[in-house]
C-alpha positions as CSV (number, residue, x, y, z in Angstrom):
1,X,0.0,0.0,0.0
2,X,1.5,3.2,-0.7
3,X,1.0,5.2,2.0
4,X,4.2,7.4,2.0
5,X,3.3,8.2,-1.9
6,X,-0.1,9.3,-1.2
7,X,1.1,11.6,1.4
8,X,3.8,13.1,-0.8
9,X,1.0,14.2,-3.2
10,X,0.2,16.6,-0.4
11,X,2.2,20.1,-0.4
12,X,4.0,19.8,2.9
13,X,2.2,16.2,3.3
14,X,4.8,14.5,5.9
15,X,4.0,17.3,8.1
16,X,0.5,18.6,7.2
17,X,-0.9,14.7,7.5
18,X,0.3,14.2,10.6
19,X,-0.9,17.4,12.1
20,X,-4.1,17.4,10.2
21,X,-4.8,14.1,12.1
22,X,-3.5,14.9,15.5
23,X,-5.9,18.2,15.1
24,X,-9.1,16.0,14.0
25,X,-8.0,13.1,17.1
26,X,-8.1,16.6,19.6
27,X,-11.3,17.6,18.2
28,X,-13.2,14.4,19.0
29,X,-11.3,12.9,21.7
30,X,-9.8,16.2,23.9
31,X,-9.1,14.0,26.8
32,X,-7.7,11.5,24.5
33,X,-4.1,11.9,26.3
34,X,-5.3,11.6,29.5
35,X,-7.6,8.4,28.9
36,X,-4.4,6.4,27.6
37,X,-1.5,8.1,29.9
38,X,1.6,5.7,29.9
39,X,4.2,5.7,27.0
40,X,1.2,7.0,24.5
41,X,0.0,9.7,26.3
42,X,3.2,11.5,27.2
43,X,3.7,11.2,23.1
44,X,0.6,13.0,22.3
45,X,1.9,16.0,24.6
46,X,5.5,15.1,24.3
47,X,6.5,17.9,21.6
48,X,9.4,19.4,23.7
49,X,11.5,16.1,23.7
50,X,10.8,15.5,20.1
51,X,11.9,18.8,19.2
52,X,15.3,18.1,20.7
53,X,15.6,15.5,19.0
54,X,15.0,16.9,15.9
55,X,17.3,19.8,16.3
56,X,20.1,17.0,17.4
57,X,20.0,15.6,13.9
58,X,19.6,18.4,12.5
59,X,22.8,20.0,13.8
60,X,25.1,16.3,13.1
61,X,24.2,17.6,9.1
62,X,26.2,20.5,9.7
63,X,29.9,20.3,8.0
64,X,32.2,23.7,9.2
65,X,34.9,21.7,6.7
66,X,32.8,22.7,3.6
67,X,34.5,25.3,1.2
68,X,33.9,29.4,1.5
69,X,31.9,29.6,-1.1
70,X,29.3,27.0,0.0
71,X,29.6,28.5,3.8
72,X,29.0,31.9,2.4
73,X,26.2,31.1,0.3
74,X,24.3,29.1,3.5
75,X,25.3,32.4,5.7
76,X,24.0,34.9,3.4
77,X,20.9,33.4,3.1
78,X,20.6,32.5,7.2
79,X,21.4,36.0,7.8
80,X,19.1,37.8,4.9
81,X,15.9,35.6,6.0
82,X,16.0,36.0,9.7
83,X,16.6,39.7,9.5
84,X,14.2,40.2,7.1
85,X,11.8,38.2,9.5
86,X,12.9,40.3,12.2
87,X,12.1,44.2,10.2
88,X,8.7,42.9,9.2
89,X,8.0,41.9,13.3
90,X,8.7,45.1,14.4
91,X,7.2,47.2,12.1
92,X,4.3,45.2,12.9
93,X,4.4,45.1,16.4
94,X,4.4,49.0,16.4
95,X,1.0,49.4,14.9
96,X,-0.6,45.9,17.3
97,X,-0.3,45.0,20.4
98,X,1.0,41.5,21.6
99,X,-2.4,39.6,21.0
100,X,-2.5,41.0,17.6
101,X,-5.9,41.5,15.9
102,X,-8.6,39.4,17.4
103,X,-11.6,40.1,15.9
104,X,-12.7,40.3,12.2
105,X,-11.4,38.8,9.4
106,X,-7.6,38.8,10.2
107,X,-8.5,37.9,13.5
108,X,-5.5,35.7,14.3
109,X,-2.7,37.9,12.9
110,X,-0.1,38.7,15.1
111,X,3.6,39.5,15.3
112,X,4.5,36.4,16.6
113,X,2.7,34.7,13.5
114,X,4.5,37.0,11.0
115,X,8.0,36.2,12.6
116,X,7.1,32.3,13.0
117,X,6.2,32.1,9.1
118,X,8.7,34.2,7.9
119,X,12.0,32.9,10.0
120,X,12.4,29.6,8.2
121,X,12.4,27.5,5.0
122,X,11.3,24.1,4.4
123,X,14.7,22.8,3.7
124,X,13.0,19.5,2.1
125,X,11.3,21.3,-0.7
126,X,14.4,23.4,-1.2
127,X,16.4,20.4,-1.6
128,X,14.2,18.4,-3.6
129,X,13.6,22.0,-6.1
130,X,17.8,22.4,-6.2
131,X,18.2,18.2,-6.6
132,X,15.8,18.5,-9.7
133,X,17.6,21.0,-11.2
134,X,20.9,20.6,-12.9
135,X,24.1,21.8,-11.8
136,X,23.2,23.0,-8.1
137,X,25.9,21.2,-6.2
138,X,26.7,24.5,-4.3
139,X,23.1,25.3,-3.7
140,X,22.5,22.1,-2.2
141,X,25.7,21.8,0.0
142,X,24.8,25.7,1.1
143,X,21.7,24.4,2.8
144,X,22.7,22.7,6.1
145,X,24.6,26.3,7.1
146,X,21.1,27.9,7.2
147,X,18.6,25.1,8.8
148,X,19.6,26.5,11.9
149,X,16.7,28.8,11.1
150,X,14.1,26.0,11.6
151,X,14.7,26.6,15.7
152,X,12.7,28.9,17.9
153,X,16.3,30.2,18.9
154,X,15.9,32.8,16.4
155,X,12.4,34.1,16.8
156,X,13.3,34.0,20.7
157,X,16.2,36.8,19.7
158,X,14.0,38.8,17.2
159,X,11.1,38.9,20.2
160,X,13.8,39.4,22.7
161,X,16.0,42.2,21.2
162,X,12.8,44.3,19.6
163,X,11.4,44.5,23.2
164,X,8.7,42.2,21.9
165,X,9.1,39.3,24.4
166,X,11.4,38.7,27.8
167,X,13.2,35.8,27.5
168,X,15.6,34.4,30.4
169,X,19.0,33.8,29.0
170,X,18.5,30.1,29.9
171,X,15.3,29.7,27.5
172,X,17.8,30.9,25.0
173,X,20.7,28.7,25.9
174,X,18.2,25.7,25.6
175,X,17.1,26.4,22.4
176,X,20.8,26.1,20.7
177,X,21.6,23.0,23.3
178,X,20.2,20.3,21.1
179,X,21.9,22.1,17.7
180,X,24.8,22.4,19.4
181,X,25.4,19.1,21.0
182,X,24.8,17.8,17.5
183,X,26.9,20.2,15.6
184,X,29.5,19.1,17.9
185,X,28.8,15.1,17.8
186,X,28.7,15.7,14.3
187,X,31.9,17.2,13.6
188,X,33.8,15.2,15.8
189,X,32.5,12.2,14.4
190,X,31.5,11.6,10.7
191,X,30.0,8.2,11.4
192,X,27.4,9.9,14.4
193,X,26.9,12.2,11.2
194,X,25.9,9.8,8.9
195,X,24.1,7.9,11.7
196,X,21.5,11.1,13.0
197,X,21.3,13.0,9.9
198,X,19.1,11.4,8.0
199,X,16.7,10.7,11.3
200,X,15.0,14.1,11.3
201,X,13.0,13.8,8.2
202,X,11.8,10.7,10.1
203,X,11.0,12.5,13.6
204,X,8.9,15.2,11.7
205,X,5.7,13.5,11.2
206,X,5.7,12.8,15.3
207,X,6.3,16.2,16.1
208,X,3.7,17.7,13.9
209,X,0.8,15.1,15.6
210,X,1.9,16.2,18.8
211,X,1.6,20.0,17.3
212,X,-1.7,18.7,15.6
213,X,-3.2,17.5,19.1
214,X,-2.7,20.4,20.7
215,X,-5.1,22.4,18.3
216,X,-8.4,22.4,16.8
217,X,-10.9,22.3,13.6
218,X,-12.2,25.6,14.6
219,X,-8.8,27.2,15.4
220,X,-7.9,26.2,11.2
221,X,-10.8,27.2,9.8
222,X,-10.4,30.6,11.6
223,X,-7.2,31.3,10.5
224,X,-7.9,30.3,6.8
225,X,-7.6,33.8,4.5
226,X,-4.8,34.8,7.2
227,X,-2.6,32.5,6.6
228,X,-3.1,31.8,2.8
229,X,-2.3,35.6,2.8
230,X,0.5,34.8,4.9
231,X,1.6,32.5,2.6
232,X,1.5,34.8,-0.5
233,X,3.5,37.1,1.2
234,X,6.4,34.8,2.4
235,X,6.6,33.3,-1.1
236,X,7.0,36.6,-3.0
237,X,8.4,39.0,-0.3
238,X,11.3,36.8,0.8
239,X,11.3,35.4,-2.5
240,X,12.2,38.5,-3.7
241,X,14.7,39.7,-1.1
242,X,16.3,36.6,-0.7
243,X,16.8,36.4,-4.7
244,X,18.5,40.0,-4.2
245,X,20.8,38.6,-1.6
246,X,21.7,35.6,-3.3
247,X,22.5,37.2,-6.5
248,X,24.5,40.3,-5.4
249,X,25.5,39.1,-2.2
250,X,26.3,35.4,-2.9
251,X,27.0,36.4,-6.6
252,X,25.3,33.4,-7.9
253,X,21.7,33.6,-10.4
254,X,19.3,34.4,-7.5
255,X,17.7,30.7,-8.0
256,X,18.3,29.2,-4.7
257,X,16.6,32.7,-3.1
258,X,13.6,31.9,-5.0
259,X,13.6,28.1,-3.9
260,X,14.2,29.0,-0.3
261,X,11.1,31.3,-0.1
262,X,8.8,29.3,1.7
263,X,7.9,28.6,5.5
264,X,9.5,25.4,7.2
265,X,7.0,22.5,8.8
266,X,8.8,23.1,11.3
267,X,8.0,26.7,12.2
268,X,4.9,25.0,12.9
269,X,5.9,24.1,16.4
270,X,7.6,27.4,17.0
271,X,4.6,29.4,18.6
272,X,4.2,27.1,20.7
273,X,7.8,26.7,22.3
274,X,7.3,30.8,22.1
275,X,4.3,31.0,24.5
276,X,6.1,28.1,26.9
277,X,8.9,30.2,27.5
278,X,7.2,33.8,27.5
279,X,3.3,33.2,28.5
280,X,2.4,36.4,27.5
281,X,2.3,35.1,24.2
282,X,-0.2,32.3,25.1
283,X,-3.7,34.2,24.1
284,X,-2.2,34.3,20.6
285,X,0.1,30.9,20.4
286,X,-2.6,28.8,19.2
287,X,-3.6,31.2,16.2
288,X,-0.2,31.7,15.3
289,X,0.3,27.6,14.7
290,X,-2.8,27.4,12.3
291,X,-1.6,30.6,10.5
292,X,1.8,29.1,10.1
293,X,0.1,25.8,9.5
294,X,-1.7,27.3,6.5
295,X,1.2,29.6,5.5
296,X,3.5,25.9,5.3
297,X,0.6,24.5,2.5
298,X,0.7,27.4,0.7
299,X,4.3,28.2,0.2
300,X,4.9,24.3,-0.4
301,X,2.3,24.7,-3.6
302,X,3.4,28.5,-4.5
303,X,7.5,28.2,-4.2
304,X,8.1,25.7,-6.9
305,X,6.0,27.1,-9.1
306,X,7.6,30.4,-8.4
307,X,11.2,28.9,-8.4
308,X,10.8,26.6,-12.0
309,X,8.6,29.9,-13.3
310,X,12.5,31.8,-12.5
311,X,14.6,28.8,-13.7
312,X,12.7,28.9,-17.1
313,X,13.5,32.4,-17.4
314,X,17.0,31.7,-16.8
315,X,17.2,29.2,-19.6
316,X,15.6,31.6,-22.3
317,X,18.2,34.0,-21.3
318,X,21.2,31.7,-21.2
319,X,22.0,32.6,-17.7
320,X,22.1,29.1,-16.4
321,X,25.6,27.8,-15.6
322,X,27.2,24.7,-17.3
323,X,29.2,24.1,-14.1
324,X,28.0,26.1,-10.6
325,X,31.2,25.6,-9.2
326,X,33.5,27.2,-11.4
């Protein structure tokens, strides 16, 4: 039976399914954690421990031997997306207030949804955009220096810095533990590299039910034109700004700026981890994870179309490289 395939067919599907069905398991069956306690309880609210050991593996992929030009390319684009996350928070957060707008039909909208959905890309359609594409070596080995951005460790410091949220130094520290440890595993070690790696594709779909089961039908359909909006936004305003980074910064074609404009499953769990270290942020967390939920669909369905729409163009033009590493 083809289960995996099916689920690839949707945009986003390993972590959208799994979510979708943790939300729909809450809807009918709130206590549902509770009822079964033991090992499969603490799962269903267990998205904490999961989340460090996704950011472990994530950190073992992480070479620091890799050449400049790879290391600067990753950089440029870390660096671009999360400060362009960070502008967009604050000029928001001068016009709303914390709990954003709760009424009407952007009810739901809220700095801390802006910041979650614009902070990180979905390295997995990224890499399967640049692997189906000739001649991307470069962009593909670039990725790993920016998946960093998949944490809540940045949005903590955008919150933290614009005044936005108080976070204790030690919610900030815990955030990078996990990334760290494995950074560090990783680069001591090549074979604890190759070993965890590849694991944090697998741990996604048990995050995002955990994510899923702590949320609701009604929260979703709530959130609906904010975060397709959301997602339109992210797809062609850090499209656009990462493409100017990557092709005047990075001096490459701007392709891999285009491929990286989308919002990370991830970032899913973010507003959650958010409101758990800062609970002034808990009216609003729950919003915030449908938005960025919706905002994941959409950029998965918008970015390649965006990104082979660009590719195209750079064929007509004869702007494509023979060899991306010359």
């Amino acid at each position: 039976m083809p289960i995996k395939k099916a689920i690839d067919k949707v945009p986003g599907g390993i972590m959208i399914v799994p979510l979708i069905i943790g939300v729909l398991i809450h809807t009918l069956w709130p206590k549902l954690d509770v009822e079964l306690s033991g090992v499969t309880g603490s799962f269903m609210v267990g998205t904490s421990a999961l989340l460090f050991a996704f950011f472990f593996c994530i950190g073992t992929g992480i070479n620091l031997k890799a050449s400049g030009k790879i290391a600067a390319k990753g950089v440029t684009m870390l660096l671009v997306k999360v400060l362009l996350a960070a502008l967009i928070g604050i000029l928001i957060n001068k016009v709303l207030p914390i709990t954003g707008i709760t009424s009407g039909v952007f009810a739901g909208f809220s700095t801390l949804a802006v910041i979650a959905s614009f902070n990180a890309a979905n390295g997995g359609l990224y890499t399967a955009l640049m692997s189906t594409i000739p001649n991307r070596e470069i962009d593909l080995a670039a990725y790993p220096f920016f998946s960093i951005q998949s944490g809540p460790f940045f949005t903590m410091l955008t919150l933290g810095i614009a005044g936005i949220g108080a976070f204790p130094w030690q919610a900030l520290v815990s955030t990078l533990v996990p990334f760290v440890l494995g950074l560090v595993l990783g680069g001591l070690d090549p074979e604890i590299r190759k070993m965890f790696q590849p694991v944090g594709g697998a741990l996604i779909p048990f995050f995002a039910f955990t994510i899923g089961y702590s949320m609701n039908f009604s929260m979703l359909l709530k959130s609906g034109l904010v975060g397709i909006l959301m997602g339109v936004a992210v797809v062609f305003v850090s499209g656009f700004v990462l493409y100017l980074a990557d092709r005047y910064i990075a001096r490459s074609d701007g392709l891999a700026g285009w491929a990286a404009s989308s919002t990370a499953g991830a970032a899913i769990s973010v507003p959650v981890v958010i409101a758990e270290m800062d609970k002034s942020f808990k009216p609003v967390a729950e919003s915030a994870t449908a938005i960025v939920a919706t905002c994941v669909l959409i950029t998965a369905i918008l970015t390649p179309i965006v990104t082979m729409w660009y590719y195209r163009r750079l064929q007509r033009k004869g702007l494509v490289p023979k060899d991306p590493t010359k």
